[in-house]
OpenMM code with the backbone's topology and positions (N, CA, C; nanometers):
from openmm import Vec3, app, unit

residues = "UNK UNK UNK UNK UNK UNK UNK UNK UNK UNK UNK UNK UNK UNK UNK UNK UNK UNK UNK UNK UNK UNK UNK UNK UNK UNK UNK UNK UNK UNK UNK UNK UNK UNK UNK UNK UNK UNK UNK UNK UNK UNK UNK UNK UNK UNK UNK UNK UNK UNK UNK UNK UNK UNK UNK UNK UNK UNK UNK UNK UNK UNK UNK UNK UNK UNK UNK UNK UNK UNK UNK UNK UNK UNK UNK UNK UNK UNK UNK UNK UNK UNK UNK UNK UNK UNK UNK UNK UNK UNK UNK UNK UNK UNK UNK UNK UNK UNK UNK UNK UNK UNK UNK UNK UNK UNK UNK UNK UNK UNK UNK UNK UNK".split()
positions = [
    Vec3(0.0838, -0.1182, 0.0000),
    Vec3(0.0000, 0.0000, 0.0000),
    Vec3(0.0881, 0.1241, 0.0000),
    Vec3(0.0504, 0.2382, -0.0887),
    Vec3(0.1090, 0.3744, -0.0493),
    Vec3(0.1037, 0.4320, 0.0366),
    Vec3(0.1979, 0.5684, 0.1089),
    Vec3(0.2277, 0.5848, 0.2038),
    Vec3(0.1294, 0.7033, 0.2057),
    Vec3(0.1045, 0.7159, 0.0748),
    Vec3(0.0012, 0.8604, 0.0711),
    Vec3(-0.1689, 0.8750, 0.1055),
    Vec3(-0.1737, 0.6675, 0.0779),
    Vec3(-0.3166, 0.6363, 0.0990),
    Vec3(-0.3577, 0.5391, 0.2330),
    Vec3(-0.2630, 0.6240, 0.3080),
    Vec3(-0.2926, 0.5526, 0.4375),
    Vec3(-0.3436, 0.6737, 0.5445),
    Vec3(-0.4490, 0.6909, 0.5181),
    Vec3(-0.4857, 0.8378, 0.5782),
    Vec3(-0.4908, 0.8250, 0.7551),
    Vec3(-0.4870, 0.7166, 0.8133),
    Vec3(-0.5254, 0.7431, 0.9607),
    Vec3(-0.3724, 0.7235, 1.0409),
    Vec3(-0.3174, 0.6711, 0.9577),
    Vec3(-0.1371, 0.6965, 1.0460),
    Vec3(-0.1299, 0.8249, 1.0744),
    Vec3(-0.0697, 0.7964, 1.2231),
    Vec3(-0.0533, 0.9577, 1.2697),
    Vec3(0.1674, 0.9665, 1.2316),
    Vec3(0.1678, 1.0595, 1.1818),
    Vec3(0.3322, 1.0950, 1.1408),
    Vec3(0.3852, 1.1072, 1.2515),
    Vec3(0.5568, 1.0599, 1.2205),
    Vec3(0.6060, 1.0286, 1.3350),
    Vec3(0.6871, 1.1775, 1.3382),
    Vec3(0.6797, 1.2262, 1.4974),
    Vec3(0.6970, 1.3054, 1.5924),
    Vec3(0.8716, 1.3001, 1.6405),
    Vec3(0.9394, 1.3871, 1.5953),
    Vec3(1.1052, 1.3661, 1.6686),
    Vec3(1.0711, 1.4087, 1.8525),
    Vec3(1.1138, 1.3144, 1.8904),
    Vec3(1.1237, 1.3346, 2.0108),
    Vec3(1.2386, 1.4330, 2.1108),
    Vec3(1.2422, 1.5562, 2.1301),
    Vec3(1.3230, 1.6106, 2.2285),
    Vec3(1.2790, 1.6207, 2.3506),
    Vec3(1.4215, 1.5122, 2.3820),
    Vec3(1.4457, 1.5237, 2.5451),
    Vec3(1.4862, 1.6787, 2.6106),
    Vec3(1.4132, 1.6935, 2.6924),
    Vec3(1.4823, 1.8766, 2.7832),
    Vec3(1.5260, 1.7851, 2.9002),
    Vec3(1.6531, 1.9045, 2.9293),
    Vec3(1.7176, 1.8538, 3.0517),
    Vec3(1.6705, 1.8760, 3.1363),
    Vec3(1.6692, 1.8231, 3.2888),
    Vec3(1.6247, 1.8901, 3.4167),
    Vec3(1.6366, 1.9786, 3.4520),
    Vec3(1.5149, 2.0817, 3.5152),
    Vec3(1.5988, 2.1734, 3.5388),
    Vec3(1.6506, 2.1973, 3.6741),
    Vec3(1.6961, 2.1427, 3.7218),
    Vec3(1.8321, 2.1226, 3.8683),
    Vec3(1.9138, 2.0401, 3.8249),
    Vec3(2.0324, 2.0578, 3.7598),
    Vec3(2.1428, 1.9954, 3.7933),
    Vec3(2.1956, 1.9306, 3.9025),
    Vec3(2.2712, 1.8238, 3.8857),
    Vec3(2.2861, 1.7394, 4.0173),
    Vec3(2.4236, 1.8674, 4.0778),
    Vec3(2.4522, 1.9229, 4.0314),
    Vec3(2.5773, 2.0184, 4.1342),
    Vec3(2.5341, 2.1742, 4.1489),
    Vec3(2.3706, 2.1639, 4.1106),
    Vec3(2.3631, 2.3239, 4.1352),
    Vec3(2.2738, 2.2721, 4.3082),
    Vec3(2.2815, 2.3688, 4.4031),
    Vec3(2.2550, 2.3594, 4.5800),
    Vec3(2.1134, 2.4723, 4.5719),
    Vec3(2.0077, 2.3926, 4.6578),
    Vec3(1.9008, 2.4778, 4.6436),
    Vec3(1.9087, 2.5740, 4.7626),
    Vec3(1.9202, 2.7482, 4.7621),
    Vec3(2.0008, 2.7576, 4.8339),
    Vec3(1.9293, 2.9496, 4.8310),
    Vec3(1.8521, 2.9676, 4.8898),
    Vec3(1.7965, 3.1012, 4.9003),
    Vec3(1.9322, 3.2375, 4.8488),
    Vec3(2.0750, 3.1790, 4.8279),
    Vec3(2.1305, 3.2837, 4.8098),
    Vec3(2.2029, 3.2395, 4.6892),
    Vec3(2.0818, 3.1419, 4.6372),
    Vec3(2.1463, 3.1443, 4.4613),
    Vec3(2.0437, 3.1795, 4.3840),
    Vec3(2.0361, 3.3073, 4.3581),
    Vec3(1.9138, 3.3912, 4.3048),
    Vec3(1.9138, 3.3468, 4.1648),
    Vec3(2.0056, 3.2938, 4.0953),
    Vec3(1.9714, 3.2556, 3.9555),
    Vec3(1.8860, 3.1191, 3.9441),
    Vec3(1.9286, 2.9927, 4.0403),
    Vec3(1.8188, 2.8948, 4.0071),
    Vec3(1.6814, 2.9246, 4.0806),
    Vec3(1.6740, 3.0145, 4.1762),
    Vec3(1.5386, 3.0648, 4.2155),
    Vec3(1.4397, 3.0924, 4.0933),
    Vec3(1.5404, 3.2269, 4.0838),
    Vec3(1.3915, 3.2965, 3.9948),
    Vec3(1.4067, 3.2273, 3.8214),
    Vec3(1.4152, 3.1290, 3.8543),
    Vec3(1.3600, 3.0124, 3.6784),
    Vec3(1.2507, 3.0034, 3.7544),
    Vec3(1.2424, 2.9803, 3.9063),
    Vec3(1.1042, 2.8724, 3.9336),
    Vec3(0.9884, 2.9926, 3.9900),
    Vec3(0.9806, 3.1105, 3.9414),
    Vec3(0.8537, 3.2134, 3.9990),
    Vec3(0.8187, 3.2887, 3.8921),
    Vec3(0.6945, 3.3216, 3.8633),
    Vec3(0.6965, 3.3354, 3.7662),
    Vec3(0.6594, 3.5060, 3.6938),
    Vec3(0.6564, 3.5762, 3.6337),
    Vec3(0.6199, 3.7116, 3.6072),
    Vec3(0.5854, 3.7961, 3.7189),
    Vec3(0.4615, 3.7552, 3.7715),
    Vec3(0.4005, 3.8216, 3.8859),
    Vec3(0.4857, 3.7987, 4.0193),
    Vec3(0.5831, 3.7041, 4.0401),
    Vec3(0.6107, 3.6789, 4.1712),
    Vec3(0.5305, 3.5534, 4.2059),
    Vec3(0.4651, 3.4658, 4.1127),
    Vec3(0.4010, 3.3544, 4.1868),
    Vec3(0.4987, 3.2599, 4.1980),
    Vec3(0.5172, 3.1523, 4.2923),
    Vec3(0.5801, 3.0400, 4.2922),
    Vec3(0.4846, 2.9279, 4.1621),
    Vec3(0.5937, 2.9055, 4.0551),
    Vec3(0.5188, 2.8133, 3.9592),
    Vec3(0.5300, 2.6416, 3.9960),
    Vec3(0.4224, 2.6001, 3.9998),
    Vec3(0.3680, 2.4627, 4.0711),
    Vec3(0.4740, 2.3471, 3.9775),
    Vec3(0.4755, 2.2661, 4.0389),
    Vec3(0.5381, 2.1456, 4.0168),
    Vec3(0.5633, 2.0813, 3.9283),
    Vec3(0.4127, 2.0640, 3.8953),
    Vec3(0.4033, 2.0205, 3.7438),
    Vec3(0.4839, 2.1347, 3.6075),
    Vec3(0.4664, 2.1848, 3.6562),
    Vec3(0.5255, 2.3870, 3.5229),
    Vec3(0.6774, 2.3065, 3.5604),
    Vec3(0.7304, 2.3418, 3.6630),
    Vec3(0.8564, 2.3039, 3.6983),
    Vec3(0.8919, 2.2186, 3.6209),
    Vec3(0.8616, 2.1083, 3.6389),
    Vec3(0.8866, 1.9522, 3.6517),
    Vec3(1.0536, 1.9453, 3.7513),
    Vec3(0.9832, 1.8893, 3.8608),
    Vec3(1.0699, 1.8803, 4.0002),
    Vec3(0.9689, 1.8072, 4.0689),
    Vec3(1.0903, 1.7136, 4.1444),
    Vec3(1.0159, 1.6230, 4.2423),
    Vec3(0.9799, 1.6867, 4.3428),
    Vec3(0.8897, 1.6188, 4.4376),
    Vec3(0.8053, 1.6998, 4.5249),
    Vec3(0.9305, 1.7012, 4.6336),
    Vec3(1.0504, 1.6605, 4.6720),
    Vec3(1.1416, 1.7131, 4.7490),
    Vec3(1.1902, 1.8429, 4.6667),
    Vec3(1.2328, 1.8449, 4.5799),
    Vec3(1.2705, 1.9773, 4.4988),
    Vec3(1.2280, 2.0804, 4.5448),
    Vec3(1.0357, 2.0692, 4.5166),
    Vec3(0.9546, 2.1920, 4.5151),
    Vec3(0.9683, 2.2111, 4.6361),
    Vec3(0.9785, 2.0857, 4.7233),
    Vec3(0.9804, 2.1601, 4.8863),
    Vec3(1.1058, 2.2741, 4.9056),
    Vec3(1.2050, 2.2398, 4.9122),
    Vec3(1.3119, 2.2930, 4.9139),
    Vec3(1.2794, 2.4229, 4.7888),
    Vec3(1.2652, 2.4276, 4.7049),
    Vec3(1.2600, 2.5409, 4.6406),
    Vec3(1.1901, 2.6526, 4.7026),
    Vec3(1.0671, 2.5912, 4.7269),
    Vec3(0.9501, 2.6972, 4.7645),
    Vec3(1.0276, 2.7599, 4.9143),
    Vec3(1.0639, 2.6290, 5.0037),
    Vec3(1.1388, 2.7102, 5.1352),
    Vec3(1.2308, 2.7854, 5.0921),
    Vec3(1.2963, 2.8020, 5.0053),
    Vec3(1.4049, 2.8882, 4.9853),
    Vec3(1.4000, 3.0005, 4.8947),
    Vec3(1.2763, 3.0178, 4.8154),
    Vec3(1.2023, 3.1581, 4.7552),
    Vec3(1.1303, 3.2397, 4.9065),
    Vec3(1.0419, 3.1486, 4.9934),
    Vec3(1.0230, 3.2111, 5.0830),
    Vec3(1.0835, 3.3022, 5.1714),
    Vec3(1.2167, 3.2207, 5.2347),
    Vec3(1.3422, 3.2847, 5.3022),
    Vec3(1.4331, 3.4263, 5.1985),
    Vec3(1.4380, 3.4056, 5.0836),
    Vec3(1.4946, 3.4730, 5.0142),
    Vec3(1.3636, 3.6057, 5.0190),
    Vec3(1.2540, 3.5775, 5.0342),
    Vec3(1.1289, 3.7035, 4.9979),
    Vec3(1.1429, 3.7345, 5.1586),
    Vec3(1.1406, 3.6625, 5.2781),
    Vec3(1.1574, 3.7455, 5.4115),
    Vec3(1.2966, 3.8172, 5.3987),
    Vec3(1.3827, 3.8011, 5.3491),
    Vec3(1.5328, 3.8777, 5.4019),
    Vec3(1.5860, 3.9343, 5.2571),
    Vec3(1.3997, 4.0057, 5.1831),
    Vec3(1.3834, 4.0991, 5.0828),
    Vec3(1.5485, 4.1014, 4.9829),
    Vec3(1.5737, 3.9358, 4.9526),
    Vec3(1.6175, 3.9563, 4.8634),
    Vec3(1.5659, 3.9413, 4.6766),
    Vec3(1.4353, 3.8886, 4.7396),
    Vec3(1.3349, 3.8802, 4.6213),
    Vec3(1.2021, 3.9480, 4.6895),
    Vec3(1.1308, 4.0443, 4.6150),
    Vec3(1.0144, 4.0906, 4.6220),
    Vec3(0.9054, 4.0111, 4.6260),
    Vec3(0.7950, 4.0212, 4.6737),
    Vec3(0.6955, 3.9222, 4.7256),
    Vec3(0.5935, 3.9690, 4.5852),
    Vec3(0.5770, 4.0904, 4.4775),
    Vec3(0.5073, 4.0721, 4.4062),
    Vec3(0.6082, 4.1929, 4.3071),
    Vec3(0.5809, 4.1331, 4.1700),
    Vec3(0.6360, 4.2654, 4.0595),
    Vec3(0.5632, 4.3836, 4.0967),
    Vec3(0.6699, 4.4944, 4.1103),
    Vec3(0.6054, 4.6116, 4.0888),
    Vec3(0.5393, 4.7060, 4.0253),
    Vec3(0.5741, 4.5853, 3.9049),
    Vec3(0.4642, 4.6518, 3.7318),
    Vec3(0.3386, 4.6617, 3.7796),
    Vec3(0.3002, 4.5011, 3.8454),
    Vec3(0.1787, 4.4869, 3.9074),
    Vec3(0.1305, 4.5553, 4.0040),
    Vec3(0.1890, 4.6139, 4.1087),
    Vec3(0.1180, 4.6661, 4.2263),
    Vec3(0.0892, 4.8492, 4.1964),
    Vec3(0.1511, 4.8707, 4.0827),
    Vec3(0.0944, 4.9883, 4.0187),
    Vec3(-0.0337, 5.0260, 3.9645),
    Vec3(-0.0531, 4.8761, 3.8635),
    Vec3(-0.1576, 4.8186, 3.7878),
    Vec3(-0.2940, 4.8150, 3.9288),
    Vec3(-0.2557, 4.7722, 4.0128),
    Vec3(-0.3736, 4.7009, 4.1402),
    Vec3(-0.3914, 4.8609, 4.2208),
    Vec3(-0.3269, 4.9284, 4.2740),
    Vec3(-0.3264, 5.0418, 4.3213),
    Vec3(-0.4390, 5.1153, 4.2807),
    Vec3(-0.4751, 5.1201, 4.1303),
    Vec3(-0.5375, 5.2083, 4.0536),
    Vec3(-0.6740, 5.1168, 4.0688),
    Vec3(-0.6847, 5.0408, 4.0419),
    Vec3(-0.8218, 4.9551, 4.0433),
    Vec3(-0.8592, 4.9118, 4.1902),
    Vec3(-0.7750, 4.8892, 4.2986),
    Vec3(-0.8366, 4.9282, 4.4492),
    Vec3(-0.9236, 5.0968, 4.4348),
    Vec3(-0.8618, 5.1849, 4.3864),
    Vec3(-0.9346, 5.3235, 4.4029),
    Vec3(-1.0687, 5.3000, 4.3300),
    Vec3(-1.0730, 5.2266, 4.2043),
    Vec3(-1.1681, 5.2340, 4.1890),
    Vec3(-1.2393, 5.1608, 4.2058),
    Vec3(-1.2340, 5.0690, 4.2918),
    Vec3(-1.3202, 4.9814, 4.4023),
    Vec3(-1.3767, 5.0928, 4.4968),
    Vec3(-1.2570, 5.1341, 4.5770),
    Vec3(-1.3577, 5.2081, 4.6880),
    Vec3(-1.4388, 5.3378, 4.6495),
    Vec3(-1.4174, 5.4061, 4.5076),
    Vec3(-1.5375, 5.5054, 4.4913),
    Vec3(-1.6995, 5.4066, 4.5163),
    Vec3(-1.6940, 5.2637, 4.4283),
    Vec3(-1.7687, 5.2217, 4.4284),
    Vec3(-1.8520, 5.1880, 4.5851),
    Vec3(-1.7876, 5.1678, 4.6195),
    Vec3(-1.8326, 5.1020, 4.7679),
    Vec3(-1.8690, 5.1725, 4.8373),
    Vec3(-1.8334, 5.3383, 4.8493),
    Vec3(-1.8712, 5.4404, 4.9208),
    Vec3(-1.9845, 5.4504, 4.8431),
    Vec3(-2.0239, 5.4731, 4.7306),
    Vec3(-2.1657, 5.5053, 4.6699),
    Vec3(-2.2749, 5.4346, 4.7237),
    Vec3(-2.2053, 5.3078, 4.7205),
    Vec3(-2.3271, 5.1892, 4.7650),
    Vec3(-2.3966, 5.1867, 4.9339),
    Vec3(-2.2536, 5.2497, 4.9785),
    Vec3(-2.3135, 5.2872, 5.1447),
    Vec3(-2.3775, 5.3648, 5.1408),
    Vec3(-2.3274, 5.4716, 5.0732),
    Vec3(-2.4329, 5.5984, 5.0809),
    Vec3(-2.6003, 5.5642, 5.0263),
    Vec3(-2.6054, 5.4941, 4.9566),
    Vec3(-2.7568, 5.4623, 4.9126),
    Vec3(-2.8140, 5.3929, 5.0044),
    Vec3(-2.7330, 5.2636, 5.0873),
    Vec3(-2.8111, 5.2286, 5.1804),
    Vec3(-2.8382, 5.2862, 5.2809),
    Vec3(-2.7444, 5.4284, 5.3497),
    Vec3(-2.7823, 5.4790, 5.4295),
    Vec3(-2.9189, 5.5972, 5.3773),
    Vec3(-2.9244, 5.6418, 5.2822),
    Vec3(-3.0312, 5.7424, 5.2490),
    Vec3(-3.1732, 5.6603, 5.2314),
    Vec3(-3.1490, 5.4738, 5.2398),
    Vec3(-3.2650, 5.4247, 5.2126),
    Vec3(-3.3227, 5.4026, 5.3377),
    Vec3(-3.2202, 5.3970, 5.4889),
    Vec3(-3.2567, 5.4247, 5.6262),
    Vec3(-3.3589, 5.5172, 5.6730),
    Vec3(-3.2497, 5.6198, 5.6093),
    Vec3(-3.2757, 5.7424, 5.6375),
    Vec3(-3.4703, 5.7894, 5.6142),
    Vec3(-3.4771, 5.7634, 5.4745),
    Vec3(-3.6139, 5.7730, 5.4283),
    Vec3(-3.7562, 5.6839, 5.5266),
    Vec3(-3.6799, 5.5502, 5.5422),
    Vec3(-3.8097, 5.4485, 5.6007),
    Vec3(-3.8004, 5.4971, 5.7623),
    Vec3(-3.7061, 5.5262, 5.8193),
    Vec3(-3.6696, 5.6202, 5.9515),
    Vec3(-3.8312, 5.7713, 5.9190),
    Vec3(-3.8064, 5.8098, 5.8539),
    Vec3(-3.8797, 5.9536, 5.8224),
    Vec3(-4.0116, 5.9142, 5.8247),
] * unit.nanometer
topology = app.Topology()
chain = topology.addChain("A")
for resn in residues:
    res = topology.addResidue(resn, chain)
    for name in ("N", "CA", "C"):
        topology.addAtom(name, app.Element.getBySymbol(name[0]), res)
């Protein structure tokens, strides 16, 4: 049979292997800021395990040592692109919220009267 009239074979796929990403001689180590921040991601989130791919001793040790590194502010606990971005949209949360008090208090106010 031709190779052209075999319509349900799925084509074969080259397989690339990626390396780990921890080397067996790199030390997980709150004051090695370069293999840290591979594992957090844009915002400052810690990226989960699976994203990683690291064993769940890894992630332990990783995550303890992004933590320690964010208490002794050698890594920031969120990008500051972001907390610019959030700043502006808290304000305009609380115009909202003051409006909404104010209506429930003038609806007091009225059934009071």
């Amino acid at each position: 049979m031709d190779k052209s009239k075999r319509p349900f074979l799925k084509s074969k796929r080259s397989f690339r292997r990626r390396l780990p990403p921890i080397q067996s001689g790199d030390r997980i180590d709150y004051r090695n800021m370069s293999l840290i921040s591979r594992f957090i991601s844009e915002q400052g989130k810690i990226l989960s395990r699976r994203v990683n791919r690291l064993t769940l001793k890894q992630q332990r040790l990783i995550t303890i040592a992004i933590k320690q590194a964010r208490i002794l502010s050698l890594l920031p606990f969120l990008n500051n692109e972001k907390q610019f971005e959030r700043k502006e949209s808290i304000a305009r949360t609380t115009g909202l919220r003051t409006r909404t008090r104010n209506r429930t208090r003038n609806r007091t106010r009225t059934r009071n009267n």
